[in-house]
C-alpha positions as CSV (number, residue, x, y, z in Angstrom):
1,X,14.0,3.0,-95.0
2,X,11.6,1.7,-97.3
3,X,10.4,4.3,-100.4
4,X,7.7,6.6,-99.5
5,X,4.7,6.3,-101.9
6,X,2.3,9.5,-101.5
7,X,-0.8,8.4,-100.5
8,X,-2.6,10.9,-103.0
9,X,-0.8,8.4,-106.0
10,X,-2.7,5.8,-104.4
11,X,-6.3,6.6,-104.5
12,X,-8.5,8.7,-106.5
13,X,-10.0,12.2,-105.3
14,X,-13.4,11.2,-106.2
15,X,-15.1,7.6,-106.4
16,X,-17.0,5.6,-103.4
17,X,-18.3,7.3,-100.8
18,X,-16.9,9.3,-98.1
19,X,-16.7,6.8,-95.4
20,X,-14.8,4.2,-97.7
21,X,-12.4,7.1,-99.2
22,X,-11.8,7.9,-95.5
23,X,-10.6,4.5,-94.6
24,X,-8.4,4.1,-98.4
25,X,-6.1,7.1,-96.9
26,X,-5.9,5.6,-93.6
27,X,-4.8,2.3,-95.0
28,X,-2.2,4.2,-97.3
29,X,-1.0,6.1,-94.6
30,X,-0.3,3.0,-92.1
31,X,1.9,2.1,-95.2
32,X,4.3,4.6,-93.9
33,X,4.3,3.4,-90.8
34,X,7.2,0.6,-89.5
35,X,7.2,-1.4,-86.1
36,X,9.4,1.9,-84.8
37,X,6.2,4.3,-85.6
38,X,6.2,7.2,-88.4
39,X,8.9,7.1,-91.3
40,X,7.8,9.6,-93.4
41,X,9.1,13.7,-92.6
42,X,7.4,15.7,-89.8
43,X,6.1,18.0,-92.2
44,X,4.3,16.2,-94.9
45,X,0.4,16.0,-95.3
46,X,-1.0,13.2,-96.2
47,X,-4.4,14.1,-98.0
48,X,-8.0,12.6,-97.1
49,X,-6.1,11.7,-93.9
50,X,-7.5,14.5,-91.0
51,X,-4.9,16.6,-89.3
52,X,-6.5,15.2,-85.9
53,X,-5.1,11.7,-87.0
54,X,-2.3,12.9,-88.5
55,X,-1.0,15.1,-85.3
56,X,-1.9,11.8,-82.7
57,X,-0.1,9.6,-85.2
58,X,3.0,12.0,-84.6
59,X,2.4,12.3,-81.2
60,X,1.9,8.5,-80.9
61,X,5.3,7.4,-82.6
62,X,7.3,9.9,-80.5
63,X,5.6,8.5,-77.3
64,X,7.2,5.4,-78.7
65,X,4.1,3.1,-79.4
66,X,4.2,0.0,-82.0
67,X,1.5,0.1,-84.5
68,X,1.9,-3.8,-84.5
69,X,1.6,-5.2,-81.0
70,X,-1.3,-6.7,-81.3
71,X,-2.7,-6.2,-77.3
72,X,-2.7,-3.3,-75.0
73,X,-0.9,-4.2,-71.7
74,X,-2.8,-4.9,-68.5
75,X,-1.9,-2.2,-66.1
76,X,-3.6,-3.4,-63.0
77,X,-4.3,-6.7,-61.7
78,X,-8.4,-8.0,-60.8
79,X,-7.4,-7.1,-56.8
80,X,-5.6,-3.7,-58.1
81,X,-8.5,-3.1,-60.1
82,X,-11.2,-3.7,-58.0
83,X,-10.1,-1.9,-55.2
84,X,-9.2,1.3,-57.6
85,X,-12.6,1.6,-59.2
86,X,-14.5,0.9,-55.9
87,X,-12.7,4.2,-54.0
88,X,-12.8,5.6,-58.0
89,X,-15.6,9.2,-58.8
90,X,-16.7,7.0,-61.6
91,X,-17.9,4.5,-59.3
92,X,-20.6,6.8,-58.8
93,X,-21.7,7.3,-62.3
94,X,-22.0,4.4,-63.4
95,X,-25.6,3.8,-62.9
96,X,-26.1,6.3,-65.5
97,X,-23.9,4.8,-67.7
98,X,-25.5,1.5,-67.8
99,X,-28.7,2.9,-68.2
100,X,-28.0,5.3,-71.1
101,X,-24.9,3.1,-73.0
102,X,-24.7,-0.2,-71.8
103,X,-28.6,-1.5,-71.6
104,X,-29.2,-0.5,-75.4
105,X,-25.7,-1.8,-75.9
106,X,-26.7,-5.4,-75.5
107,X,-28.6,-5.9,-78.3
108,X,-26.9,-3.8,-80.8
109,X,-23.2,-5.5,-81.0
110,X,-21.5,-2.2,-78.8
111,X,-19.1,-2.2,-75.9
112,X,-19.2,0.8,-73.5
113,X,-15.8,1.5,-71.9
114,X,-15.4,3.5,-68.7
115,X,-11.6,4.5,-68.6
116,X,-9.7,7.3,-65.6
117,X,-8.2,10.3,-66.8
118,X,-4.3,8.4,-67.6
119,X,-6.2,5.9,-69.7
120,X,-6.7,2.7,-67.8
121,X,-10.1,0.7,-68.6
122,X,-12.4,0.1,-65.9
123,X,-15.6,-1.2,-66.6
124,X,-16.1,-2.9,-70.3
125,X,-19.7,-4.0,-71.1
126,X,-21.9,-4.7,-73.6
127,X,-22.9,-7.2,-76.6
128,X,-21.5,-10.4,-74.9
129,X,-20.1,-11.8,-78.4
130,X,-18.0,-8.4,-79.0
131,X,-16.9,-8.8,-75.1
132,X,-14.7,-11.8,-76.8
133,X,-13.7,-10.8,-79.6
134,X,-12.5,-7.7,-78.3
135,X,-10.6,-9.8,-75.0
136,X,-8.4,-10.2,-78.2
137,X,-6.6,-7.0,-78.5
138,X,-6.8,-6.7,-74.5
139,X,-9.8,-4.4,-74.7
140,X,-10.6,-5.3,-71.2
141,X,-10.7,-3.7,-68.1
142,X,-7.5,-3.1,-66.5
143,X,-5.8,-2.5,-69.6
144,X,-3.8,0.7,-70.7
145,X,-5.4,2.5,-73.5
146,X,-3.6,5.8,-73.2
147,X,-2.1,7.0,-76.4
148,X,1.3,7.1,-75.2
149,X,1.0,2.9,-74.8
150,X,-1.6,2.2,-77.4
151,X,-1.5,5.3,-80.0
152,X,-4.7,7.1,-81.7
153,X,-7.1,5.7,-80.2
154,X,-10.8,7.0,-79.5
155,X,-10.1,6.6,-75.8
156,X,-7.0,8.1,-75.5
157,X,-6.8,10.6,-78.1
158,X,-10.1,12.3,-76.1
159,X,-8.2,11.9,-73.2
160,X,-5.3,13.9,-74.9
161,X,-7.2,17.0,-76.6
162,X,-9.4,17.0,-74.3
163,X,-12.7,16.7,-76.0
164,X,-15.2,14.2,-77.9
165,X,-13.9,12.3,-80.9
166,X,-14.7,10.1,-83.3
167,X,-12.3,7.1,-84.9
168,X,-12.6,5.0,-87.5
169,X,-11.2,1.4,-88.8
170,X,-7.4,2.3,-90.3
171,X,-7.5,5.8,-88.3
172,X,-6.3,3.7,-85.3
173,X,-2.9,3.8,-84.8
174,X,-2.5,-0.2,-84.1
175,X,-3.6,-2.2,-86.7
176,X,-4.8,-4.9,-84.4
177,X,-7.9,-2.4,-84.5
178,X,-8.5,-1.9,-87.5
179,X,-12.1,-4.2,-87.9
180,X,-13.0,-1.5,-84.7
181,X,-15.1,1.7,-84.4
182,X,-15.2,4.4,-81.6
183,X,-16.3,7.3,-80.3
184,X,-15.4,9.0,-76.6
185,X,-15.9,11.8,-74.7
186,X,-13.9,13.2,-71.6
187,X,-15.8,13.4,-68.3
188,X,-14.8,16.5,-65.7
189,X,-15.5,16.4,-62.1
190,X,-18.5,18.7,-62.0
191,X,-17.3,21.0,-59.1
192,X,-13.7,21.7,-60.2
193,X,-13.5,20.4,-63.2
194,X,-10.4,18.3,-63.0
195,X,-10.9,15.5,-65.6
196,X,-12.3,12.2,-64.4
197,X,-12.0,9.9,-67.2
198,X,-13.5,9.1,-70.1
199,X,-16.7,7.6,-71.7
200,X,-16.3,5.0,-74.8
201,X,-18.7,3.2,-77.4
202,X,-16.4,0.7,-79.3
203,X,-17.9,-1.1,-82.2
204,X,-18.7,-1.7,-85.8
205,X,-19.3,1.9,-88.1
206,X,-22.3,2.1,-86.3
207,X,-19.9,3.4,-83.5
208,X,-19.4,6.4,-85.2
209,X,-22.2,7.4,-86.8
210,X,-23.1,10.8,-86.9
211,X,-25.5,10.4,-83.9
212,X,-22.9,8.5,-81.5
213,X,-21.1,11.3,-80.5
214,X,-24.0,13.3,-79.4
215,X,-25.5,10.8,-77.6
216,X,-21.9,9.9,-75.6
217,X,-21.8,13.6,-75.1
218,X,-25.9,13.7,-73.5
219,X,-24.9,10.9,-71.6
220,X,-21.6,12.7,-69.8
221,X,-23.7,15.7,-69.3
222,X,-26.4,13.4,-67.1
223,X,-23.8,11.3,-65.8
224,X,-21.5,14.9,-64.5
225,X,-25.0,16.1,-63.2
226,X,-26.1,12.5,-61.4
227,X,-22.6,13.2,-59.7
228,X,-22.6,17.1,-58.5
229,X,-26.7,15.7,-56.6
230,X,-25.5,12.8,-55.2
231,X,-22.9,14.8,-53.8
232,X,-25.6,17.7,-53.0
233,X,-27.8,14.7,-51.3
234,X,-24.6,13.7,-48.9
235,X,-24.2,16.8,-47.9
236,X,-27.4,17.6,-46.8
237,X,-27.9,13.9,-45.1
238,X,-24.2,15.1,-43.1
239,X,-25.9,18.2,-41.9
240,X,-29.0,16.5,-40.8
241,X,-26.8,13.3,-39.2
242,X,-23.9,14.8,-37.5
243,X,-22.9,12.1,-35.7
244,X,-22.3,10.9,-39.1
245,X,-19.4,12.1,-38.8
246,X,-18.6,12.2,-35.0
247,X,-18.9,8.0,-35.5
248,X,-16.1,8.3,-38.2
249,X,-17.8,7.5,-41.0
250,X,-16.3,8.5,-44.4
251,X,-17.9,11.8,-46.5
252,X,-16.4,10.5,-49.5
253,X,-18.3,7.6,-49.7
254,X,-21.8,7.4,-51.4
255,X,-25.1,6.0,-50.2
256,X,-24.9,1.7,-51.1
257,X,-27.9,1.0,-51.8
258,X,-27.3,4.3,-54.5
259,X,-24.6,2.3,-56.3
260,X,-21.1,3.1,-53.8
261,X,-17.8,4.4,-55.2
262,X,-16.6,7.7,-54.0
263,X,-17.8,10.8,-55.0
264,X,-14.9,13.0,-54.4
265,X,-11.2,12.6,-55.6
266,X,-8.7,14.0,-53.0
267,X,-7.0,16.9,-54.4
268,X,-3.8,18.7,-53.2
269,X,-3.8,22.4,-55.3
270,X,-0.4,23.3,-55.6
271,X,-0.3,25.6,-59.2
272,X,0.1,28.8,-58.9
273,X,0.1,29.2,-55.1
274,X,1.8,29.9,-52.2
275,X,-0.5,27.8,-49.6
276,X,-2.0,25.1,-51.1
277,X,-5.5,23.9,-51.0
278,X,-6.0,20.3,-49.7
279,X,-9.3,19.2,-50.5
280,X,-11.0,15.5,-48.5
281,X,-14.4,14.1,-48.3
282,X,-15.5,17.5,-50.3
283,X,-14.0,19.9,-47.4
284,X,-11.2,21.8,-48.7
285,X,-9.1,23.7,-46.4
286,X,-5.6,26.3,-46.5
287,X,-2.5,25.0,-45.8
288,X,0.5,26.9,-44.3
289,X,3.5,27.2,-46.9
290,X,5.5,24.4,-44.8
291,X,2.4,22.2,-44.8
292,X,1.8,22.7,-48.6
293,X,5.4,21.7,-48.9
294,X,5.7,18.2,-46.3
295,X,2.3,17.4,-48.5
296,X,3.0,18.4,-52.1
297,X,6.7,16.2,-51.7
298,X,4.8,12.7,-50.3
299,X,2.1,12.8,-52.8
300,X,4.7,12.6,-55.2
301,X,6.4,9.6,-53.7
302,X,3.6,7.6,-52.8
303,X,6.2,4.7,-51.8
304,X,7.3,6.9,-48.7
305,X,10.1,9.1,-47.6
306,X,12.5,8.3,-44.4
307,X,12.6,11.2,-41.6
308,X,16.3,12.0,-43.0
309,X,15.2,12.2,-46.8
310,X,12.4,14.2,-46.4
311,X,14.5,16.4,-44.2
312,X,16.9,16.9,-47.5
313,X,14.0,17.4,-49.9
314,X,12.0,20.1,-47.2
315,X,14.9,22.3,-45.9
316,X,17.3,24.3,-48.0
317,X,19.9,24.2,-45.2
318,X,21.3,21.0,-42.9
319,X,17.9,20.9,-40.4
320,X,17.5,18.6,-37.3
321,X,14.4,15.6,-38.0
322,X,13.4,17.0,-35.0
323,X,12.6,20.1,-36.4
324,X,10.5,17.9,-39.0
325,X,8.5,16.1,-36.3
326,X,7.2,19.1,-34.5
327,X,6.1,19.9,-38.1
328,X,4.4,17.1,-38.6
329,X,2.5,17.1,-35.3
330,X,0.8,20.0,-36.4
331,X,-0.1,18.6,-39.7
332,X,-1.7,15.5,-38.1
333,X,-3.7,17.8,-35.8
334,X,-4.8,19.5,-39.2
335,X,-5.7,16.2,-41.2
336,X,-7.1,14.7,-38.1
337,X,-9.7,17.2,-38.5
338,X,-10.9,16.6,-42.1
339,X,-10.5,12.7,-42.1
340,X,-9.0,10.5,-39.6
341,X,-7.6,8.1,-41.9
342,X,-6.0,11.1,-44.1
343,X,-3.0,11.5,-41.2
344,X,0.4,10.3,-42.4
345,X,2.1,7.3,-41.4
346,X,5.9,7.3,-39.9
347,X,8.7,5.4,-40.7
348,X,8.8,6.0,-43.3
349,X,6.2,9.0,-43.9
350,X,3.9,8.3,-46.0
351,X,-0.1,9.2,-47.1
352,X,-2.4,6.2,-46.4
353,X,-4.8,7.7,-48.8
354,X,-4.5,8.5,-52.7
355,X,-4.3,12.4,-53.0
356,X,-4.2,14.0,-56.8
357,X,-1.7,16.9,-56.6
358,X,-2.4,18.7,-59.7
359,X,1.1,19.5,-60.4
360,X,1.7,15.2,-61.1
361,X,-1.8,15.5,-62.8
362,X,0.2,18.1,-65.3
363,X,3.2,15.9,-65.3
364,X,1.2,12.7,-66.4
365,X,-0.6,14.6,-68.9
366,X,3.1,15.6,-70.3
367,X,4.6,12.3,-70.6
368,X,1.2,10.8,-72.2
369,X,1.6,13.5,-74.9
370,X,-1.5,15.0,-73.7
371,X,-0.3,19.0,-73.6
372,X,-3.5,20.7,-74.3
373,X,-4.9,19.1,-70.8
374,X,-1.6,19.9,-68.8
375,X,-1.5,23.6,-70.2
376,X,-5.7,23.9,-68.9
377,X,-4.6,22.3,-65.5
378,X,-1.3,24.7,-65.0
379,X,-2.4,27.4,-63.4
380,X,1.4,28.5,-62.6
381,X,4.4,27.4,-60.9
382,X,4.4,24.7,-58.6
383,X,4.4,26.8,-55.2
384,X,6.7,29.3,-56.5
385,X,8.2,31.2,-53.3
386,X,9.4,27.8,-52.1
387,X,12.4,27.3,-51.5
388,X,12.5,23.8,-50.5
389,X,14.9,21.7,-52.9
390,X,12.2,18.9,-53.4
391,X,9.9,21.4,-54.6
392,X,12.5,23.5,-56.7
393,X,13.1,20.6,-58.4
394,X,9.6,19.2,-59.4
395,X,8.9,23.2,-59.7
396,X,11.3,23.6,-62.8
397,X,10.8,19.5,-64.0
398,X,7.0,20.5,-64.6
399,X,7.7,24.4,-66.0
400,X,10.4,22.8,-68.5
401,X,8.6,20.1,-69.7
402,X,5.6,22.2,-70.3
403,X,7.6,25.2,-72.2
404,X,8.8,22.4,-74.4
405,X,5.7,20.5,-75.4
406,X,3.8,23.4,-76.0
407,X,7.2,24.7,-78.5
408,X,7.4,21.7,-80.1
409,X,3.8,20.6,-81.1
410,X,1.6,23.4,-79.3
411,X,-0.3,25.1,-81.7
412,X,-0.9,28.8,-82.0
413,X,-3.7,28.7,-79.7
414,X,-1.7,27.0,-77.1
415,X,1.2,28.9,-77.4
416,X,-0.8,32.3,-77.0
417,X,-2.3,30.5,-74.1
418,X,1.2,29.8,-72.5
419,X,2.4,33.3,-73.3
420,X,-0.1,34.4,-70.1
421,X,1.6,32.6,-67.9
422,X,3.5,34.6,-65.7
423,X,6.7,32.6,-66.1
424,X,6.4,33.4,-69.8
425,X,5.8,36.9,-69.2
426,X,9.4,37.3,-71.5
427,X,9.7,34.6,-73.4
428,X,10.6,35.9,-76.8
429,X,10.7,32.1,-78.2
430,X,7.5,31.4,-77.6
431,X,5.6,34.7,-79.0
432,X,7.8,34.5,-82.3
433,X,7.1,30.7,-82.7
434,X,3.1,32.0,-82.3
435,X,3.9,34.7,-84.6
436,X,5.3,31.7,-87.0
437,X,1.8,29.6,-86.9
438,X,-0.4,32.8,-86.5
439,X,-2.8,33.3,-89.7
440,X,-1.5,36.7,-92.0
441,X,-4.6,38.1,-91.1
442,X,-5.1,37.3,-87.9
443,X,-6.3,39.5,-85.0
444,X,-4.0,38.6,-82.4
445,X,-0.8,39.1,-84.6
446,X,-0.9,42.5,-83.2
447,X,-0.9,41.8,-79.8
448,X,2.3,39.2,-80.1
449,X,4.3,42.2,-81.7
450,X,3.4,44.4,-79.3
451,X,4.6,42.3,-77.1
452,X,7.8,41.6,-78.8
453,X,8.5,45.3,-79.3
454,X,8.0,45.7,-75.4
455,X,10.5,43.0,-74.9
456,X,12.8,44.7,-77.5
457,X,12.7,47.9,-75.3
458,X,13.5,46.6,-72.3
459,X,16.5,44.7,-73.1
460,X,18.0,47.4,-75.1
461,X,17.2,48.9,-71.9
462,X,19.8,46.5,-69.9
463,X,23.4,47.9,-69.8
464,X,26.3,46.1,-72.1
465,X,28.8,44.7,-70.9
């Protein structure tokens, strides 16, 4: 390990202006920064250098990212990707986009990236001579710019805390990025808020300029709104045309000659519930418990599951497959009814159609780093009077991994947050690490000992043995 030089012995307090200062303690701080990720302790501060940085730097070397491979990878292919962002919300939006971003963007040496909620690129436009150069570090669509692949990045650090950012030159994590700019904002479906994606202007320092964010943020705002009336607009057309959708024709899809793409994401509500709530086409429906289960275990294995495995993953005792295809007779009868081309294929069973189950929503937001956004999603165990195996499992997987992101970089804030859960109803860990990160004076001190003295009482309470 090489010495560690503090930053603050490097540079000056005072002298140039804010902007260069801000990019001399980013420079200094890549110094401690190997091929491996962060060298220097978990508990030093490196001043001029903005806790936001700092904390995605940290999050970005434990998710394992190299500050020196020069490219993002490619995560989908040109068929992959085509197909994805046609059947994709954002689809939708992006007439707004171009109008608002990418038109001015042409003559002012900008790119405007359009990115899903895991990262992925899937539109990048703009100045054609910054298209090129930026081809260079895979800023393309297709390509993975989450910041558990890439590190800080405007993109995927938004994507993580869940709200507008701004990052500049040496603040990026991979110093392939370094000449670069950018600002991005998270975009929510407008209905249920689940995130979308995200919206990115990538540049020179005129990318972050005080002004960028605001307009980024203006233009999510229009573009979230353009979304909820085109969706208001189908619905009224499918009331007037009924035979819409007697002839089979799909709700989720938007008008052509309006731009395409879908306007809905499938959803499968599983947090927190008993029944879930399967949502197609913008009709959402109750599930029984067994129904909630057969769906919540193929949407997480997308690849398909044999009569005889599901059987082992559904049914807590030895059960006949025959007992599982009655089941799933009914459920066709149910899908049939939303969407014809929702009902599950056999052998193996599998969903023809992506459907977003928020429990792997939480569980991709958790291995990206991203546990502000998986603690706002989680909305409580994953069905919790299941007893199905399959869902015990993915029940505790999710409820473990969430209990220990949020102990080991949540701050106060989320920690309080994950106190209300009902599964942390007695978690004496979590309240005293609160208690640890809770200002002196702080108002909501006395509500964590309050809690800890109930806590107290009730397991003296308990007989010794």
């Amino acid at each position: 390990m090489r010495n560690l030089v503090h930053p603050a012995a490097r540079f000056p307090p005072a002298g140039g202006n804010t902007a260069e200062l801000r990019q001399q303690y980013a420079t200094a701080g890549h110094e401690q920064l190997d091929s491996q990720g962060l060298v220097f302790p978990a508990d030093l501060h490196l001043p001029g250098l903005s806790r936001l940085i700092q904390d995605s730097w940290r999050r970005s070397a434990q998710l394992h990212a190299n500050p020196d491979n020069p490219e993002a990878p490619l995560a989908m292919d040109r068929d992959e990707l085509e197909e994805y962002r046609r059947q994709h919300p954002l689809a939708a939006i992006m007439p707004v986009i171009h109008k608002l971003l990418v038109l001015p963007s042409h003559d002012s040496g900008m790119l405007v990236a359009v990115g899903d909620e895991v990262g992925r690129l899937l539109w990048v436009e703009g100045d054609a001579a910054m298209l090129r150069r930026a081809e260079g570090m895979m800023f393309v669509p297709g390509a993975d710019w989450s910041e558990a692949t890439v590190g800080t990045s405007a993109p995927g650090t938004a994507l993580a805390l869940g709200r507008g950012i701004q990052i500049s030159g040496a603040e990026h994590y991979k110093r392939s990025v370094h000449p670069w700019s950018c600002t991005a904002v998270p975009i929510h479906d407008p209905d249920s808020g689940a995130l979308l994606g995200v919206v990115d202007i990538t540049g020179t320092e005129s990318a972050v300029a005080p002004h960028a964010l605001s307009l980024v943020e203006a233009t999510v705002a229009a573009a979230q709104a353009h979304l909820r009336v085109e969706r208001l607009q189908l619905a009224a057309s499918r009331r007037a045309s009924p035979s819409r959708r007697r002839s089979g024709a799909s709700a989720s899809q938007a008008d052509p000659a309006r731009g395409g793409g879908s306007l809905y994401r499938n959803s499968l509500q599983l947090l927190g519930r008993d029944q879930a709530l399967l949502s197609i086409d913008g009709r959402t429906v109750a599930l029984t418990a067994r129904h909630s289960e057969i769906l919540a275990l193929l949407s997480t294995h997308p690849e398909g599951l044999n009569a005889e495995e599901l059987c082992t993953l559904l049914y807590p005792g030895d059960a006949a497959t025959m007992t599982l295809r009655a089941e799933m007779v009914r459920l066709r009868k149910v899908l049939q009814q939303l969407n014809p081309d929702a009902v599950p294929e056999s052998r193996p069973y599998r969903l023809p159609m992506d459907l977003v189950p928020d429990a792997g929503q939480v569980l991709s937001c958790l291995q990206r780093g991203a546990h502000r956004i998986a603690l706002e999603i989680y909305r409580g165990a994953v069905l919790p009077r299941s007893e199905a195996p399959g869902i015990a499992g993915l029940r505790t997987r999710i409820s473990a991994l969430l209990r220990e992101a949020v102990l080991t970089d949540g701050s106060a804030e989320s920690l309080l947050k994950y106190a209300g859960l009902p599964e942390a109803r007695d978690d004496v860990e979590v309240r005293l690490a609160a208690l640890r990160l809770l200002p002196p004076r702080s108002p909501k001190r006395a509500a964590v000992v309050a809690d800890l003295e109930r806590l107290d009482a009730e397991l003296s309470a308990w007989p010794r043995t």
